[in-house]
C-alpha positions in Angstrom: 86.8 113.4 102.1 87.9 116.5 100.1 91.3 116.3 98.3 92.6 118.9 101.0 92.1 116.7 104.0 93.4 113.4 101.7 96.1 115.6 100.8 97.2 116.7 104.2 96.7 113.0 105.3 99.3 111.8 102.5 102.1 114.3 103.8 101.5 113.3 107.4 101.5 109.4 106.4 104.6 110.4 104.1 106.5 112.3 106.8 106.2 109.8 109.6 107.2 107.1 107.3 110.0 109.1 106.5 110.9 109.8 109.7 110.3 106.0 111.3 112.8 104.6 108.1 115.8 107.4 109.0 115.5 106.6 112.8 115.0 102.7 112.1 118.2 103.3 109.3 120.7 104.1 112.4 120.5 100.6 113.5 119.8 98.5 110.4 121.1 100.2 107.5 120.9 97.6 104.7 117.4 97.0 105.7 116.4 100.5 104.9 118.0 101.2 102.1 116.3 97.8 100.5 112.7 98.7 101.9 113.8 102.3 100.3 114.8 101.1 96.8 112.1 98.6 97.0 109.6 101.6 97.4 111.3 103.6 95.2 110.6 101.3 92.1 107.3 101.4 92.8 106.9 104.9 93.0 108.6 106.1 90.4 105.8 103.8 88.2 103.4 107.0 88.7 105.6 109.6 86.5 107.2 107.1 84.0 103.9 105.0 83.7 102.2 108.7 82.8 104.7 109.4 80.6 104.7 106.5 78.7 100.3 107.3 78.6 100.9 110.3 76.9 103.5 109.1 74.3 101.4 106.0 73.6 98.0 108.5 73.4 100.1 111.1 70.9 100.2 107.7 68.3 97.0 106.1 69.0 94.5 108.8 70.0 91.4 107.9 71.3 88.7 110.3 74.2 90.1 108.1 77.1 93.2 110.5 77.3 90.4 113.0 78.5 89.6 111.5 81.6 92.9 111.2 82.9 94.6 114.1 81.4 94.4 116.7 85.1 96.1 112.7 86.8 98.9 112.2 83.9 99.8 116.2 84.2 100.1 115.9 88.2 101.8 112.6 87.7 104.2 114.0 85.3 104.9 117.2 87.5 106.2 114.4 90.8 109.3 113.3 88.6 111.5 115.7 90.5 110.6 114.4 93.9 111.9 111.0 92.8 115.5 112.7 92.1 115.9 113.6 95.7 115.2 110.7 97.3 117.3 108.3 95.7 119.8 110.7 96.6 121.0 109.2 100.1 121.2 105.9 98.4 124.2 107.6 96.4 126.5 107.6 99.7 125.4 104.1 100.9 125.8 101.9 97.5 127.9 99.8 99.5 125.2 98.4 101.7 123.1 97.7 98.9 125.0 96.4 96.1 128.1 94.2 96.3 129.6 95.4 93.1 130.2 99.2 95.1 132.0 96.8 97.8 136.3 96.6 96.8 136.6 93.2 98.1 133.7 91.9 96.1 134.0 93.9 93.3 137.6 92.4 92.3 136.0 89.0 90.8 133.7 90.5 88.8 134.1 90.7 85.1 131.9 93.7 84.4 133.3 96.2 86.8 133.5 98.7 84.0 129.9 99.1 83.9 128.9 98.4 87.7 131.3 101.4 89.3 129.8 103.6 91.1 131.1 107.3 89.2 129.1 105.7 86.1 126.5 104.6 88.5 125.5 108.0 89.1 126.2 109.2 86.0 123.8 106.8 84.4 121.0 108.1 86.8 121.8 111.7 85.9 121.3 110.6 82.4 118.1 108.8 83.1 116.1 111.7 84.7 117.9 114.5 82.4 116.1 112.4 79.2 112.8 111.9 81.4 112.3 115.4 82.7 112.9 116.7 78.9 110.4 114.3 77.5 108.0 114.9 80.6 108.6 118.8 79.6 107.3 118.6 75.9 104.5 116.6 77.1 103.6 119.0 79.6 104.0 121.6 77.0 102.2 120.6 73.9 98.8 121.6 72.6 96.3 120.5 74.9 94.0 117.7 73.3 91.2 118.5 71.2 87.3 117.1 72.0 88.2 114.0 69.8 90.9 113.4 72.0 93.4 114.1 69.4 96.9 113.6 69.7 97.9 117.2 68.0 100.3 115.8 65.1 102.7 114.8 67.6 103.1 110.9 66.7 107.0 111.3 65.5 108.1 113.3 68.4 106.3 110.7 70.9 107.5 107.7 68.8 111.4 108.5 69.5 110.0 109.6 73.6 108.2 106.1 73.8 111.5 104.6 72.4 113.8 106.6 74.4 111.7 106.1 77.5 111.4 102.3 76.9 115.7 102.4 76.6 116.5 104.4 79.7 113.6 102.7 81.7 115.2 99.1 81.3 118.7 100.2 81.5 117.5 101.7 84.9 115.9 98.4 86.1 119.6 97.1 85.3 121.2 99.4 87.3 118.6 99.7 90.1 117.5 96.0 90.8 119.3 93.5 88.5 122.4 94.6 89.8 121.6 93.9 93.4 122.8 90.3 92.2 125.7 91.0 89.8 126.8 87.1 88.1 122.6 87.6 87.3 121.7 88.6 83.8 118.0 88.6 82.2 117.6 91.0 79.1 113.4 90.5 79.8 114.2 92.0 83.2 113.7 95.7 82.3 110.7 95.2 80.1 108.6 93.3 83.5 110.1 96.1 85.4 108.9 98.6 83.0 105.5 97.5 82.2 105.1 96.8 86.0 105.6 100.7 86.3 103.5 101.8 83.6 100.7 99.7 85.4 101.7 101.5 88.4 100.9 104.7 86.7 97.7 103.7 85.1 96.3 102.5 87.7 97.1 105.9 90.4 95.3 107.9 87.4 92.2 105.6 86.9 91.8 105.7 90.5 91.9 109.3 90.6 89.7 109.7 87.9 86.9 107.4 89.3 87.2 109.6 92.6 87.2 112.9 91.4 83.8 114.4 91.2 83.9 117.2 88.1 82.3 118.3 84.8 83.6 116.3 82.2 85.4 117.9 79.0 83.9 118.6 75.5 83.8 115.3 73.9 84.4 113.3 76.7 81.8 110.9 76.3 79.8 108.9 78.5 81.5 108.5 82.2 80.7 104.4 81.5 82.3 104.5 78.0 85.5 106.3 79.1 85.8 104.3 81.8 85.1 100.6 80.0 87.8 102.1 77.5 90.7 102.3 80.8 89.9 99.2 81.9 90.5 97.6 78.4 93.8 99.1 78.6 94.7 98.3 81.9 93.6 94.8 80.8 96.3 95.1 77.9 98.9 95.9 80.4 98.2 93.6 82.4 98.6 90.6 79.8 101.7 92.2 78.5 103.2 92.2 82.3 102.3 88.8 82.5 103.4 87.9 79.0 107.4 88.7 79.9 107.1 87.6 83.6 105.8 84.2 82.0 108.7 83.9 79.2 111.4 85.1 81.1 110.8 82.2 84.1 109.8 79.6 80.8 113.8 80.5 79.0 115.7 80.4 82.2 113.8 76.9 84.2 114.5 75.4 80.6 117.9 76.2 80.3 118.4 75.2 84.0 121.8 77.1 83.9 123.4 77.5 87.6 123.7 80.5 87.0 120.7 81.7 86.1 118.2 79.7 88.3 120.1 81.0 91.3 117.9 84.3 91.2 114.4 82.1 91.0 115.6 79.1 93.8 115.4 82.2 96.2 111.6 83.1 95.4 110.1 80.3 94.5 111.0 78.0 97.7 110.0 78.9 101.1 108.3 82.0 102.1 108.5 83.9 99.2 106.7 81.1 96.9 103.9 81.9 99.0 104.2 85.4 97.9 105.0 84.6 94.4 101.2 82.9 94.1 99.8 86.1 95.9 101.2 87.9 93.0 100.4 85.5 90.2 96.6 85.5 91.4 96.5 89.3 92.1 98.2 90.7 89.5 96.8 88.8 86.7 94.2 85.9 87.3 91.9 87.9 89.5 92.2 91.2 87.4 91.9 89.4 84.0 88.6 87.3 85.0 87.3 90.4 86.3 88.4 93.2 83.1 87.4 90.6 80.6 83.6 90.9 82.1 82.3 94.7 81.0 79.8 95.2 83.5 83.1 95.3 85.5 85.3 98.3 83.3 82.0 100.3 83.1 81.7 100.6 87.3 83.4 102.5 89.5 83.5 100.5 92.0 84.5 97.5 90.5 87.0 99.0 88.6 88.8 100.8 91.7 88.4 97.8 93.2 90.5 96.4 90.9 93.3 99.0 90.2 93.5 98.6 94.5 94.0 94.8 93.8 96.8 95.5 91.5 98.3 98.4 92.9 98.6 96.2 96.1 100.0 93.1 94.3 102.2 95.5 92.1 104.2 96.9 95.6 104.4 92.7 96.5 105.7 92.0 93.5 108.6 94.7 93.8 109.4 93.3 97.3 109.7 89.8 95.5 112.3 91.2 93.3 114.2 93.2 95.7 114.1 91.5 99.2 115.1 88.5 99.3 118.5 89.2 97.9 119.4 90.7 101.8 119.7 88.3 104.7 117.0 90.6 106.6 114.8 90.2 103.7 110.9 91.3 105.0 111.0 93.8 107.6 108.9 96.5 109.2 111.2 98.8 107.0 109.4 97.3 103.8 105.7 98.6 104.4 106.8 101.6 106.6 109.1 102.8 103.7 106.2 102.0 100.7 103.8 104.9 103.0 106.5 107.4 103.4 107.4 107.7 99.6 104.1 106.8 98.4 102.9 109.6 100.9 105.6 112.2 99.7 104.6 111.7 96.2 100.4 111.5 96.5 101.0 114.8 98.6 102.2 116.7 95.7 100.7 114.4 93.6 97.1 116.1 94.9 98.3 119.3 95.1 99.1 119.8 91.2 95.2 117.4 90.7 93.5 120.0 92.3 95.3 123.2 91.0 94.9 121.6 87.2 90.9 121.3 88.3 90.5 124.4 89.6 92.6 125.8 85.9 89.8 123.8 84.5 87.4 125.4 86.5 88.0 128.9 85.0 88.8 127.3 81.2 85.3 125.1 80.6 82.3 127.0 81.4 80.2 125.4 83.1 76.3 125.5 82.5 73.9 127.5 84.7 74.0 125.6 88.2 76.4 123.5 87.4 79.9 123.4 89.1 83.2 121.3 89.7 83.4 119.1 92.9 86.3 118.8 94.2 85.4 116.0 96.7 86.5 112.4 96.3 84.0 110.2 97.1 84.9 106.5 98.2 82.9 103.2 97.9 
């Protein structure tokens, strides 16, 4: 399959999911809009996960930044579809958070902060600091063979820190807020760290697919890919590491309210779900990334970003559903393919533009030339 017909296949997917969620939304509003925010989180993990690559790249260094530089430009250049479609959750707060709703609002001690002009300003805020940051890393010196970070450590030491800020101040707003007497100050760093393996996983994935020359210094396809997968490894143990102390502070305080927010996922249904995620999104990935043989195949490797991936959109639905009386409906999986279509559709379309830029920079040698095929297997 070329990245064309994938491409034209992720807009279709994306516009009939689209379509099927503002149809369904006539008759079941609040489940929409929770499927939508739901999906939205998850989505949005491809730009801010990218982002927060490159700043973490500009202090370490290291060649693995070549392999997935054409997936964290083309990640970077989707943050701007992720402003419009939170858009028609501005007008319908109400049916998503009981803070926006008067008779609600009035016992609430925090209204100061949870009102709905500062809402929005807040959001504005959020992507005006992202797109800037996403623009200087879009806009810097391009990496060198050693894989370089082009003296820009200071610059993306205050973007990783202003990123990390706005990031977790956004999973306040966004998803912590969906149950307002419920506070965690760990709850923006598992949403954050779930995003930015959101993002490293879309551009490992891409990068294993992708058929084409590699860059000058690149190294070994094995080595560069063993080196992703001991990252991804990283994140994932870091993920696990907050998910695991936030649960540890709050069953041991056993405060009513604080446990309030775990009694609804840990009993019934979604404790089912929460094992799915606790053996997909860590146990099976970490027995498998601590083995090489596993980081230095493709297939093994994809298999495992798909694992997590997967696990990554469950474990979004575990924070988000069950605090609606509809909790898991159709709206949930239809509303995950028509944003995650939207955004691979113009997530492809600046991939294979940024190839074919390659193309013409990097000579290739004598009968030699890029493929622009994904292969799959």
């Amino acid at each position: 399959m070329t990245l064309l017909q994938l491409r034209r296949g992720a807009l279709g997917a994306g516009l009939a999911g689209t379509v099927a969620c503002a149809i369904g939304a006539i008759w079941a509003p609040q489940e929409f809009f929770a499927a939508w925010l739901a999906a939205y989180v998850f989505w949005l993990g491809v730009p801010l996960g990218a982002l927060a690559l490159v700043e973490v790249h500009d202090l370490t260094g290291g060649r693995w930044a070549l392999t997935v530089r054409p997936g964290l430009t083309a990640s970077l250049l989707t943050l701007p579809l992720f402003i419009l479609v939170f858009i028609p959750i501005f007008f319908f707060l109400p049916e998503l958070y009981s803070w926006a709703r008067p008779d609600e609002a009035a016992y609430l001690p925090n209204t100061f902060y949870l009102d709905a002009p500062f809402f929005i300003g807040r959001f504005a805020g959020y992507f005006v600091i992202w797109l800037i940051l996403a623009a200087i890393a879009l806009l810097r010196s391009p990496l060198d063979g050693d894989g370089a970070s082009g003296g820009l450590g200071a610059v993306s030491g205050i973007g990783l820190v202003l990123l990390a800020f706005t990031a977790t101040f956004a999973a306040f707003d966004w998803v912590m807020s969906l149950e307002p007497h419920w506070f965690s100050t760990m709850f923006g760093l598992i949403v954050g760290s779930g995003q930015f393996t959101t993002g490293l996983c879309v551009v490992i994935l891409v990068a294993l697919m992708a058929k084409r020359m590699p860059a000058p210094g690149e190294g070994p396809p094995s080595d560069r890919f063993h080196d992703l997968g001991s990252i991804l490894l990283a994140v994932l143990l870091l993920w696990a590491y907050f998910e695991f102390m936030q649960f540890l502070i709050i069953w041991e305080e056993d405060l009513r309210d604080e446990i309030g927010w775990y009694v609804k996922r840990l009993y019934g249904p979604w404790g089912s779900v929460m094992l799915t995620i606790v053996l997909g999104h860590f146990v099976v990935p970490f027995l498998a990334l601590i083995w090489s043989p596993v980081k230095r195949s493709r297939g093994a490797l994809g298999a495992v970003c798909a694992l997590v991936l997967v696990t990554g959109l469950i474990d979004v639905w575990w924070m988000v559903l069950p605090e609606f009386p509809g909790g898991f409906t159709w709206f949930a999986p239809v509303a995950a393919m028509g944003m995650g279509g939207l955004a691979l559709a113009l997530f492809l379309w600046r991939f294979e533009r940024g190839l074919a830029k390659a193309e013409r920079r990097i000579p290739a040698p004598r009968g030699v030339r890029f493929e622009r095929g994904v292969s799959h297997g």
